[in-house]
VOPAGU-2260 file (C-alpha; in pm, 1 decimal, decimal comma):
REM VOPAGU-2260
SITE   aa  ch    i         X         Y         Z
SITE  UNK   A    0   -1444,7   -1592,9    -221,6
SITE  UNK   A    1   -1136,3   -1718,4    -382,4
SITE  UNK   A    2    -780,5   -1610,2    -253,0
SITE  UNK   A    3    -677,6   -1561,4    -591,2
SITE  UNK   A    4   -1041,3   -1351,2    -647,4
SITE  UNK   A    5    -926,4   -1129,8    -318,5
SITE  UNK   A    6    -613,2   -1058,9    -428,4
SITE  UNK   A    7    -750,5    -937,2    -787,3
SITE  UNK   A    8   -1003,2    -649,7    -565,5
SITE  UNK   A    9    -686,7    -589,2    -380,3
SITE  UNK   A   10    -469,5    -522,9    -723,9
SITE  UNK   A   11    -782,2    -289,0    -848,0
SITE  UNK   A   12    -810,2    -108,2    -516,5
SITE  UNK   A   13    -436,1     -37,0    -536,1
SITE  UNK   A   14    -426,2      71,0    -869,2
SITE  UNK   A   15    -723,4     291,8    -814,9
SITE  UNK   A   16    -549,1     491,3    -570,0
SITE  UNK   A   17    -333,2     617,2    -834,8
SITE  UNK   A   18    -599,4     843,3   -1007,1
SITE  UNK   A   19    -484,2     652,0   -1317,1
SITE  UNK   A   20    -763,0     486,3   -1549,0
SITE  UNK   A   21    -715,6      86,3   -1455,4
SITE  UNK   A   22    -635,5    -148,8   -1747,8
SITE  UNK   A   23    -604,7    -491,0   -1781,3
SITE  UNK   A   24    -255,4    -484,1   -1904,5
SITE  UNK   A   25    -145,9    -275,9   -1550,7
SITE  UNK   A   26    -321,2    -584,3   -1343,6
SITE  UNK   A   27    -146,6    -818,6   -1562,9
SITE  UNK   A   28     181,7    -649,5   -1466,3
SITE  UNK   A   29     131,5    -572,1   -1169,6
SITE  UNK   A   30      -1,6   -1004,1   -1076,8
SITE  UNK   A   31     238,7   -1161,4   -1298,0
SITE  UNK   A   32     -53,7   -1308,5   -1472,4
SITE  UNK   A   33    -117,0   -1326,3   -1868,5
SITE  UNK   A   34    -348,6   -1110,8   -2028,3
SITE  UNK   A   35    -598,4   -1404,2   -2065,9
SITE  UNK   A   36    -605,7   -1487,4   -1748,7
SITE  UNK   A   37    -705,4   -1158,3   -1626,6
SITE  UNK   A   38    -956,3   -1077,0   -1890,8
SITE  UNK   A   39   -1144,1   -1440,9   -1725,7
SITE  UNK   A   40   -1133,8   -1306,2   -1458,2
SITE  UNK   A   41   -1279,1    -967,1   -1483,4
SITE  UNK   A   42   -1575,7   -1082,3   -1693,2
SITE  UNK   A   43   -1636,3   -1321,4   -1336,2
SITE  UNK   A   44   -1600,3   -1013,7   -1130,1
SITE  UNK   A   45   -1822,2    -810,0   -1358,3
SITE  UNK   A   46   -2074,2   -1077,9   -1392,9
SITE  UNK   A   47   -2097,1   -1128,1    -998,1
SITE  UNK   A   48   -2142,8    -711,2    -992,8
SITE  UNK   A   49   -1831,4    -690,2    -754,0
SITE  UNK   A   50   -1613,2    -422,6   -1004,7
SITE  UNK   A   51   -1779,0    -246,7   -1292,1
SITE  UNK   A   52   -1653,4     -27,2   -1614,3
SITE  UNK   A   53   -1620,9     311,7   -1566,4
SITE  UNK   A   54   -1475,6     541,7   -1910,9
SITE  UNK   A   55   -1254,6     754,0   -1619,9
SITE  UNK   A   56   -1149,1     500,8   -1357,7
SITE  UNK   A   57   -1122,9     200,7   -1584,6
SITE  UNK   A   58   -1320,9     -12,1   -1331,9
SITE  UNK   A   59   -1414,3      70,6    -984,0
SITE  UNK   A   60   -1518,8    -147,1    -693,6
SITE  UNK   A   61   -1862,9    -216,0    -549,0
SITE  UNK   A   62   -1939,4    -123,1    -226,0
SITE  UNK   A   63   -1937,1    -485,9    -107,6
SITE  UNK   A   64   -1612,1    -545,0    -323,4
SITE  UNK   A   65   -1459,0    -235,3     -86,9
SITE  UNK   A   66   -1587,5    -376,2     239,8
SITE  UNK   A   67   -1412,4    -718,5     125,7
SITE  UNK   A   68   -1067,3    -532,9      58,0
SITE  UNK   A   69   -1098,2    -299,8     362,7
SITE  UNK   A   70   -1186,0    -636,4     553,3
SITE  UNK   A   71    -864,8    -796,0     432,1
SITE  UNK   A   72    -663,1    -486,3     486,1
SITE  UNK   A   73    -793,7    -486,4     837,4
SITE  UNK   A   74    -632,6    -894,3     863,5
SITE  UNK   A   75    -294,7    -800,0     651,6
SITE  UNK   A   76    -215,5    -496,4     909,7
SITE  UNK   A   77    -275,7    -647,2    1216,8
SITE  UNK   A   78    -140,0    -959,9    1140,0
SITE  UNK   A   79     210,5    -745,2    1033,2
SITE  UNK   A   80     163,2    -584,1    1352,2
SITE  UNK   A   81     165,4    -915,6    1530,9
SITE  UNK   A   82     479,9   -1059,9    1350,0
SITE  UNK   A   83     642,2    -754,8    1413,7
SITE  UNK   A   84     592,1    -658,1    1802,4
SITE  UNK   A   85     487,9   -1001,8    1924,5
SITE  UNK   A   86     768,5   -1232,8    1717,9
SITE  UNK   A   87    1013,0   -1014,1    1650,5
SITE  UNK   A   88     986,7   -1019,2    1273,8
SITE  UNK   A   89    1158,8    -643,1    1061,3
SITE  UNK   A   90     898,1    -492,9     856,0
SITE  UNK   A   91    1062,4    -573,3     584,4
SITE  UNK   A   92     967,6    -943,0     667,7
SITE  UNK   A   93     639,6    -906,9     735,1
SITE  UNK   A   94     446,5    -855,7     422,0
SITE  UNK   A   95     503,2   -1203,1     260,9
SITE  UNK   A   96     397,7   -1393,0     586,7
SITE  UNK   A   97      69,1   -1173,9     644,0
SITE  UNK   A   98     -79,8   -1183,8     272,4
SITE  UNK   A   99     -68,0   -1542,8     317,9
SITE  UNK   A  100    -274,3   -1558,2     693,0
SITE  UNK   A  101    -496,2   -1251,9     577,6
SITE  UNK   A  102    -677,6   -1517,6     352,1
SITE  UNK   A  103    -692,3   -1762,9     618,4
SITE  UNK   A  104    -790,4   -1635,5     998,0
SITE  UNK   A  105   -1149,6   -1578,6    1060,4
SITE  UNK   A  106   -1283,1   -1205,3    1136,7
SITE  UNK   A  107   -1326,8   -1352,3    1473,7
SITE  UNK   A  108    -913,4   -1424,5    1547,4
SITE  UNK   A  109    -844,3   -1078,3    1386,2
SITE  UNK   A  110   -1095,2    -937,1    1634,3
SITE  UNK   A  111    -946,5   -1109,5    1938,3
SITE  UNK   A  112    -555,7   -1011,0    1763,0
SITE  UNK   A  113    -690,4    -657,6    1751,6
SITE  UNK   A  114    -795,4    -645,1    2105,0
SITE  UNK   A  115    -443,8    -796,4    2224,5
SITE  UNK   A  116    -262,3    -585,5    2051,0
SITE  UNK   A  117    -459,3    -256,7    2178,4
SITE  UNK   A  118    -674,0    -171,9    1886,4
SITE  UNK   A  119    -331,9     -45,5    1699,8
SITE  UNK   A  120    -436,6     187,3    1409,4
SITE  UNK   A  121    -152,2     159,0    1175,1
SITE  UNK   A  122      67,4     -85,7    1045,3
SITE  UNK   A  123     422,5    -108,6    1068,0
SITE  UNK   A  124     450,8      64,9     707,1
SITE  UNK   A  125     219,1     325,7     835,9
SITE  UNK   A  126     -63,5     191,5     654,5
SITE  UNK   A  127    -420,3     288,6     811,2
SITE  UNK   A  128    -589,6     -28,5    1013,7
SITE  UNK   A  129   -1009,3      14,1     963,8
SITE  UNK   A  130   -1182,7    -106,7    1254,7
SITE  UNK   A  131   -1442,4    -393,1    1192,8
SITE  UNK   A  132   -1691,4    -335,8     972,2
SITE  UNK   A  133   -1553,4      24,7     828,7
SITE  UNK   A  134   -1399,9     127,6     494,8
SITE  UNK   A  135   -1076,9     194,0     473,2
SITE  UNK   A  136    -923,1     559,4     454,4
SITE  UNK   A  137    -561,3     601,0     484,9
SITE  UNK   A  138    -501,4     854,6     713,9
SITE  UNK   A  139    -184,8     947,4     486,1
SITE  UNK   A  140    -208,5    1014,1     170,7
SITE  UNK   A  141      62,3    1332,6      -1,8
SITE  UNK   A  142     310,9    1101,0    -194,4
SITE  UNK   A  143     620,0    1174,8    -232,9
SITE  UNK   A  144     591,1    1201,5    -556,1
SITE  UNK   A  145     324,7    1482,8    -589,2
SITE  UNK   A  146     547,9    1764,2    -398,6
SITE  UNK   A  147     597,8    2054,3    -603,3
SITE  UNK   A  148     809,1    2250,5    -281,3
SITE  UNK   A  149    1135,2    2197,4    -135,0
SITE  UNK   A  150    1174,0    2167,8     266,5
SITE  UNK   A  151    1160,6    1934,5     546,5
SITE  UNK   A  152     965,8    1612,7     523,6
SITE  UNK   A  153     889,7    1294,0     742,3
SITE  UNK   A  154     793,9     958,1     552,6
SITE  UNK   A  155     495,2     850,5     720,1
SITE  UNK   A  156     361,3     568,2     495,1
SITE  UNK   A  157     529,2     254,7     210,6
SITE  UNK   A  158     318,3      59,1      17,7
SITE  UNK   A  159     460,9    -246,9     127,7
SITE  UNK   A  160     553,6    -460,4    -168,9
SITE  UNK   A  161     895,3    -690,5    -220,0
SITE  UNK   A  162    1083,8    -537,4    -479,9
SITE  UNK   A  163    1005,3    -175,0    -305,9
SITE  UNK   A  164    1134,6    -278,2      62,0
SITE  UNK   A  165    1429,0    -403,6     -48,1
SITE  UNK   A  166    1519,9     -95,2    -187,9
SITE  UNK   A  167    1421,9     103,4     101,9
SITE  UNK   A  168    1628,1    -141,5     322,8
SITE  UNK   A  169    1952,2     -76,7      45,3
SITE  UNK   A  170    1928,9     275,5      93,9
SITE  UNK   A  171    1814,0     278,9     474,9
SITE  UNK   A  172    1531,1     469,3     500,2
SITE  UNK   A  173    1260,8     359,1     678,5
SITE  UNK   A  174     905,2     494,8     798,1
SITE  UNK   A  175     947,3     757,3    1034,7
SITE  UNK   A  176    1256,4     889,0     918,6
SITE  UNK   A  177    1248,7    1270,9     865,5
SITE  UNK   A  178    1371,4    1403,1     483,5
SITE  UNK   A  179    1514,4    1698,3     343,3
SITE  UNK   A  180    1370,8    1714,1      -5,2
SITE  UNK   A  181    1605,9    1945,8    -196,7
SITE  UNK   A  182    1596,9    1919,9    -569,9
SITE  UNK   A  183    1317,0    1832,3    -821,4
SITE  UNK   A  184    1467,7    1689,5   -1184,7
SITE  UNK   A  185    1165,5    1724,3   -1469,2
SITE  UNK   A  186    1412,1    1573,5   -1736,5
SITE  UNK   A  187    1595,3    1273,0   -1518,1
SITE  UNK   A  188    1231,6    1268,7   -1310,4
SITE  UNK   A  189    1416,5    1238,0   -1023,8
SITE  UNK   A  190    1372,4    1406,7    -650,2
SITE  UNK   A  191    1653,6    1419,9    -435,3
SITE  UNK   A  192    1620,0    1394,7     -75,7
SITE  UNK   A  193    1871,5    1412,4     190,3
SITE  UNK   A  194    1844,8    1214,3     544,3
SITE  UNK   A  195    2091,6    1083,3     759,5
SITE  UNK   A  196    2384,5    1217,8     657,8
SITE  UNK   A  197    2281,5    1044,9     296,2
SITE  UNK   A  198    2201,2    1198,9     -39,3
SITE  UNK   A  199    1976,4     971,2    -272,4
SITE  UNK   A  200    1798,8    1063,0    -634,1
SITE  UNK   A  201    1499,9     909,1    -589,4
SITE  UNK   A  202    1327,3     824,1    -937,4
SITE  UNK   A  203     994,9     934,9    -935,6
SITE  UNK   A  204     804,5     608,4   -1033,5
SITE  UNK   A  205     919,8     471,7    -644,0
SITE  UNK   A  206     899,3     842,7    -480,1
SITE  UNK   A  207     484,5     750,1    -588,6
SITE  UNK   A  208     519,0     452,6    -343,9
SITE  UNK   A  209     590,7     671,9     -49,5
SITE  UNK   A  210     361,6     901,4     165,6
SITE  UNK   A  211     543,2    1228,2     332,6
SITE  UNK   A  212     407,8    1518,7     576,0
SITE  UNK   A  213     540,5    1836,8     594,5
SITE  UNK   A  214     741,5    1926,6     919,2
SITE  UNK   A  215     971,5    2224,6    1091,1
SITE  UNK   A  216    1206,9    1975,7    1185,5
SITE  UNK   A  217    1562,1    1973,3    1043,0
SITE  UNK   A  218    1633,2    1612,5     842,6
C-alpha cells in the first residue's frame, strides 16, 4: 500500500464523517489534486474492492480499507503524542511531522511507542487512539457546529489540519478550554462563543471542525 493510496482512505474516511454524500470534486479539494488524478485513482481503489459506490454515502470503505485507516490513525496519534510529551513539540507542530512517520514505522515500533507512553488513549487534539487491531470510534463526536442550545461548553476534540490550527492558535483556543456559546446567526452562519475573557464569531464551516461537551462549569 502506497502512501499516496493511504492518504486517499484517510481523505474518504474524513469526509465520511460528515454525513455528506462523498464526491470526487470534495477529495480533489480537499488533496490538492486534479480531478483526473483522483478519478485514477478511485477506479484502482474500486477495482482492488477497498471503497465502493454507494447512491447515499458517495463511496464507503471496506472493512479492510477501515482497519488500514484505523491502523494509521493508531501510528498518527501516538506518534503526536510522542513529539509532544517526549520532545517537547506544541500541538500545533505535531501534525505535519506525524503524517509523515505514520507511513513509515512498523506496527511493531508503534506497539513498543504505545507501551512507553502508557497505552495513552487520545491524542493531543483529543482525537480517539484504537488499540491494535480495533476500529476506530472517536469517543467525541457533538461538533460544534450541530448545537442548536446556548450554555456552557468544553472543546474536547480538533481535527487537526494546517490551515485550521493556525487559526485556533490566532484566536487562542485550544482543546480543553471551556466555552460559553451565546448566540447562533442563521443569516451570517455564525456562532459566537465567549472564553477567556474573548468574544469570537465563529463561522460555521470551522465550528464543524470542532467537537464540544456540555458542562455546568462557567467559561
Amino acid at each position: 500500500m502506497t502512501p499516496n493510496k493511504e492518504d486517499y482512505l484517510k481523505v474518504i474516511y474524513e469526509l465520511g464523517q460528515t454525513g455528506q454524500k462523498i464526491t470526487n470534486k470534495q477529495i480533489a479539494e480537499k488533496m490538492n489534486f486534479s480531478a483526473p488524478a483522483v478519478s485514477e485513482m478511485i477506479k484502482k481503489m474500486l477495482a482492488e474492492g477497498l471503497i465502493e459506490k454507494d447512491k447515499t454515502a458517495g463511496y464507503l470503505l471496506s472493512h479492510t480499507a477501515h482497519k488500514m485507516v484505523s491502523n494509521l490513525y493508531r501510528k498518527h496519534r501516538l506518534i503526536e503524542v510522542f513529539l509532544v510529551e517526549q520532545l517537547g513539540y506544541s500541538p500545533e507542530q505535531v501534525h505535519e511531522e506525524a503524517e509523515i512517520l505514520e507511513h513509515t514505522v512498523s506496527d511493531h515500533f508503534i506497539n513498543q511507542l504505545d507501551k512507553l507512553l502508557g497505552y495513552p488513549q487520545t491524542c493531543p487534539h483529543g482525537g480517539s487512539i484504537p488499540q491494535e487491531n480495533q476500529l476506530l470510534v472517536e469517543r467525541h463526536q457533538t461538533r460544534l457546529s450541530q448545537l442548536t442550545e446556548t450554555g456552557h461548553y468544553r472543546l474536547v476534540r480538533i481535527h487537526d489540519f494546517y490551515q485550521l490550527l493556525q487559526y485556533l492558535e490566532q484566536h487562542e483556543l485550544a482543546v480543553g478550554d471551556q466555552l460559553a456559546v451565546t448566540e447562533f446567526d442563521h443569516f451570517a452562519q455564525t456562532i459566537t462563543i465567549q472564553y477567556k475573557d474573548k468574544e469570537l464569531a465563529m463561522p460555521t464551516s470551522i465550528a464543524q471542525e470542532l467537537f464540544v461537551e456540555k458542562t455546568n462549569r462557567p467559561a
